[in-house]
C-alpha positions as CSV (number, residue, x, y, z in Angstrom):
1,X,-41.0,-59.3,15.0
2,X,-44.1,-60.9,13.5
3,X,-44.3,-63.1,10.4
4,X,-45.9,-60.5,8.2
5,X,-44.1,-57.6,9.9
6,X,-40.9,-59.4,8.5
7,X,-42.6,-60.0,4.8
8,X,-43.5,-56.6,4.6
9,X,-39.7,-55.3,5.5
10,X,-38.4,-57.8,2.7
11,X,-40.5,-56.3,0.0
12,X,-39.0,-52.7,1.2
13,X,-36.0,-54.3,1.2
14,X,-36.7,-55.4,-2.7
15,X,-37.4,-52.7,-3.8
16,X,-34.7,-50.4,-2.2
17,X,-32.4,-53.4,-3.8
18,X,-34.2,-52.8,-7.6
19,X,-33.5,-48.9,-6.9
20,X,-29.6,-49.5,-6.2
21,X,-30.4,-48.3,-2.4
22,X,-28.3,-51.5,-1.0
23,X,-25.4,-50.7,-2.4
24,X,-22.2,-52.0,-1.9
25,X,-23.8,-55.1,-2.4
26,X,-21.6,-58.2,-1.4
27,X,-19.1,-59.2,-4.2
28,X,-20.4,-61.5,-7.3
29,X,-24.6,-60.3,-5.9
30,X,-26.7,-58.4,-8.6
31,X,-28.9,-56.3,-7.4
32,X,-31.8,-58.1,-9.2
33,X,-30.0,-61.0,-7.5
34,X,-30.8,-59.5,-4.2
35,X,-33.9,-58.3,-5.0
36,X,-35.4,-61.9,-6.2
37,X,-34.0,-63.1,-3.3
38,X,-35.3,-61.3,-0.8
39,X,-38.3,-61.5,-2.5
40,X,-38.4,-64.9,-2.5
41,X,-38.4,-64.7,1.4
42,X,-41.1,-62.7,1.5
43,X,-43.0,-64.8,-1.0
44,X,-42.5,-67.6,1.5
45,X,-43.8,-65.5,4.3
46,X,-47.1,-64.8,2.6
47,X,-46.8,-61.1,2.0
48,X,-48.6,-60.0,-0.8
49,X,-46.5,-58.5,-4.0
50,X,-46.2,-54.9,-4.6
51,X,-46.8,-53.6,-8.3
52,X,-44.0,-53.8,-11.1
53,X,-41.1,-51.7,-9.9
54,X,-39.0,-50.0,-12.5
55,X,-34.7,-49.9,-11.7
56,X,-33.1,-46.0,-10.8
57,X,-32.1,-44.5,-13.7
58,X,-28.7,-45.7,-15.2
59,X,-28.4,-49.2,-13.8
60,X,-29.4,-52.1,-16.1
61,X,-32.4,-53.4,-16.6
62,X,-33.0,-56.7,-14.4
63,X,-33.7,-59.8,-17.4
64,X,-35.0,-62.7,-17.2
65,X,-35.5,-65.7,-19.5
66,X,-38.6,-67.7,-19.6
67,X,-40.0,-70.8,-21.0
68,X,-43.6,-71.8,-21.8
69,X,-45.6,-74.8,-22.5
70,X,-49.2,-75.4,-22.7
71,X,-51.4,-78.4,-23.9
72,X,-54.4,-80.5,-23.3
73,X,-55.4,-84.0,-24.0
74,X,-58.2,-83.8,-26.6
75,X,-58.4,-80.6,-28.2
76,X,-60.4,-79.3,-26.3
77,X,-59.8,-81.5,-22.9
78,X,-58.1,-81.3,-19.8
79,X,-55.3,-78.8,-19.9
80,X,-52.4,-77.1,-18.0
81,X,-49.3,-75.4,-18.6
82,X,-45.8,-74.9,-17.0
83,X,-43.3,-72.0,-16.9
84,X,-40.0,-71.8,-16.0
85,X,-38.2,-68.3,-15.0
86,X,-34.3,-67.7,-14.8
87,X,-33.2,-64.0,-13.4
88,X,-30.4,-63.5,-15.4
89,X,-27.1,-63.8,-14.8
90,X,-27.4,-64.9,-11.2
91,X,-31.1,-64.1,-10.4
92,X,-33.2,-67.4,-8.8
93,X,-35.2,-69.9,-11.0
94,X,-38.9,-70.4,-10.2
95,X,-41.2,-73.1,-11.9
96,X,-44.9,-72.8,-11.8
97,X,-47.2,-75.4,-13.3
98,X,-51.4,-74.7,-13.1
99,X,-54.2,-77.1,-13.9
100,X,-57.0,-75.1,-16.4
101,X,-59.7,-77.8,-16.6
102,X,-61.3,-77.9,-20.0
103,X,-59.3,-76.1,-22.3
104,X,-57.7,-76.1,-26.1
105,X,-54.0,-76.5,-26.4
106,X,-53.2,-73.0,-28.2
107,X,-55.3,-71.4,-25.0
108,X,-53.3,-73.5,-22.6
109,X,-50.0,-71.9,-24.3
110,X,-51.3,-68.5,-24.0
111,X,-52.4,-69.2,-20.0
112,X,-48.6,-70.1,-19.7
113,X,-47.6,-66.9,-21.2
114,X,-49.9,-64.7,-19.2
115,X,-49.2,-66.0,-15.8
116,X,-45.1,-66.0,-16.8
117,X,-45.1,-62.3,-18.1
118,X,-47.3,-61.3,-15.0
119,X,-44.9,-62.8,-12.7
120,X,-42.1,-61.3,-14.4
121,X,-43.7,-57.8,-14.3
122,X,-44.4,-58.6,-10.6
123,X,-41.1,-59.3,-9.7
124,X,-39.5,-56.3,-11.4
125,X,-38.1,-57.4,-14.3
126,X,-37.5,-55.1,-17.2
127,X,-36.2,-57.9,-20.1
128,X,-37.9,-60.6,-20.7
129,X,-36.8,-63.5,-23.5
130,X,-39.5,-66.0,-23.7
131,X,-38.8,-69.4,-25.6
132,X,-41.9,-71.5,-26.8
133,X,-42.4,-74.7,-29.0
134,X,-45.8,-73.1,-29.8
135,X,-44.8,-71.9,-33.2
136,X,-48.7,-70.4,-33.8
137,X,-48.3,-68.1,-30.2
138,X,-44.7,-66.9,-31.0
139,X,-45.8,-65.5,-34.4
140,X,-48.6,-63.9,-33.4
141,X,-47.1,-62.3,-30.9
142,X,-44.1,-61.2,-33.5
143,X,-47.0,-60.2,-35.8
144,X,-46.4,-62.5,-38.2
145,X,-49.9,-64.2,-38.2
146,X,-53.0,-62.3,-37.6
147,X,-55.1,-63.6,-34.6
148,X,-58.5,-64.5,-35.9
149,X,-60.2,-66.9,-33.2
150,X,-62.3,-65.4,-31.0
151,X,-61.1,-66.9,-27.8
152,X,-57.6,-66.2,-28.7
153,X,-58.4,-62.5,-29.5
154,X,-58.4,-61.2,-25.7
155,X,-55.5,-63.7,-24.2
156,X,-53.3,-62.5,-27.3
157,X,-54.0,-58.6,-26.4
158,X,-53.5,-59.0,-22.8
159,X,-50.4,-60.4,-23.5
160,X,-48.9,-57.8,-25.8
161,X,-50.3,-55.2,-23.6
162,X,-48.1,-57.2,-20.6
163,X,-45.1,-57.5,-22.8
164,X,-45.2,-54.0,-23.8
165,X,-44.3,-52.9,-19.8
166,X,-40.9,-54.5,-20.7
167,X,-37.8,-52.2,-21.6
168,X,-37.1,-55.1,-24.1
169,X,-39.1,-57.7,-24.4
170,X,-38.2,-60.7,-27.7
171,X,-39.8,-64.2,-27.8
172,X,-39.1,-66.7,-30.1
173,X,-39.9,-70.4,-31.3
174,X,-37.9,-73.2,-30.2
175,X,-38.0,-77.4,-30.7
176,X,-40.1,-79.0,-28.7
177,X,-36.7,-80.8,-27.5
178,X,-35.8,-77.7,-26.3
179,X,-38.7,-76.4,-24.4
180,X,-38.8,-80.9,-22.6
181,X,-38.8,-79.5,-18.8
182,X,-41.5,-76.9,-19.3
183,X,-43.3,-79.4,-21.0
184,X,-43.0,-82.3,-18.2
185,X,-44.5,-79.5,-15.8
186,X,-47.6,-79.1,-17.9
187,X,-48.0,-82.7,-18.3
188,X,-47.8,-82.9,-14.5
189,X,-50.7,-80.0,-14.2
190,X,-52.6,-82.2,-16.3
191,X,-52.2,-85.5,-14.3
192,X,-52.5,-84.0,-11.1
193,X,-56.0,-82.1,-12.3
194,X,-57.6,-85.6,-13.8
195,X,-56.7,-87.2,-10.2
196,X,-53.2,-87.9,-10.8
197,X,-49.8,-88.1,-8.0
198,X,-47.8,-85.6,-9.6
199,X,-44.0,-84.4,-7.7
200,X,-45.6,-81.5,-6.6
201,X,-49.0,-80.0,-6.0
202,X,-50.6,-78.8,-9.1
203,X,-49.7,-74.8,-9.5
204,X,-47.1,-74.9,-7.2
205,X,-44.9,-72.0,-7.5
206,X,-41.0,-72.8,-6.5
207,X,-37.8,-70.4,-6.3
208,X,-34.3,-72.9,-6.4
């Protein structure tokens, strides 16, 4: 069996997995264990992502917890962001950092949130907890401040309109002490986009 042949059957197999159609699953596996795993696989085969899948009726929803960070040196300047995901309780943990070029820092944090609820959607989670240091991002996404820069306006609404496909979705403002690992992987977007040698290729996605 081909490459892409195999990807494809891995997705089915993901999905099937999301629906409870796997079941018995092995002792101590989720099924949005096996479902991020096997996506995974086919992630590393190539095969292009289905749309969000939703879990059969009755079984809990799949959650994940993600963490953000965006900045730039200057304000504007060069900018990037990373994102950490953890499938929760078992589920895999993917990091995903992405040069932006010339950018402000509160864009940069929205850019981190964007891509992380996408991929979260993508992979079929339906509860998300994001943690941020951005203290400006999380409370206008809370609706406790009103968005009023024009560049922010559309990146905010695409992100509540990708939070609202969550059965739960809560995000909320952490230390920047708290939120160090997300912010080394922006900093290393940042390097590796002004010419840098950072660990790994700039907006490199990884499943551990």
């Amino acid at each position: 069996m081909t490459a892409p042949r195999h990807g494809a059957m891995l997705r089915r197999l993901a999905a099937a997995a999301r629906r409870g159609g796997l079941a018995p699953l092995p002792e101590g596996i989720s099924a949005a264990a096996a479902a991020a795993a096997l996506d995974a696989g086919a992630d590393a085969l190539g095969e292009p992502a289905a749309g969000p899948t939703r879990p059969a009726e009755g079984l809990p929803a799949a959650r994940v917890r993600i963490r953000v960070d965006g900045g730039s040196r200057g304000n504007p300047g060069p900018a990037g962001f990373g994102v950490i995901l953890e499938g929760l309780p078992d589920g895999p943990r993917i990091t995903h950092r992405a040069y932006l070029g010339t950018a402000t820092n509160n864009v940069a944090e929205y850019q981190a949130l964007l891509w992380a609820l996408a991929e979260a959607r993508r992979r079929g989670f339906e509860a998300a907890e994001v943690l941020s240091d951005s203290e400006l991002m999380v409370k206008q996404m809370r609706g406790e401040y009103r968005v009023q820069h024009p560049t922010l306006k559309p990146l905010h609404a695409q992100a509540a309109s990708l939070a609202r496909g969550f059965r739960s979705f809560h995000i909320r403002h952490v230390p920047r002490r708290l939120n160090a690992e997300a912010d080394a992987l922006a900093n290393e977007a940042i390097d590796g986009g002004m010419g840098g040698r950072p660990r790994r290729p700039a907006g490199a996605a990884e499943a551990e």
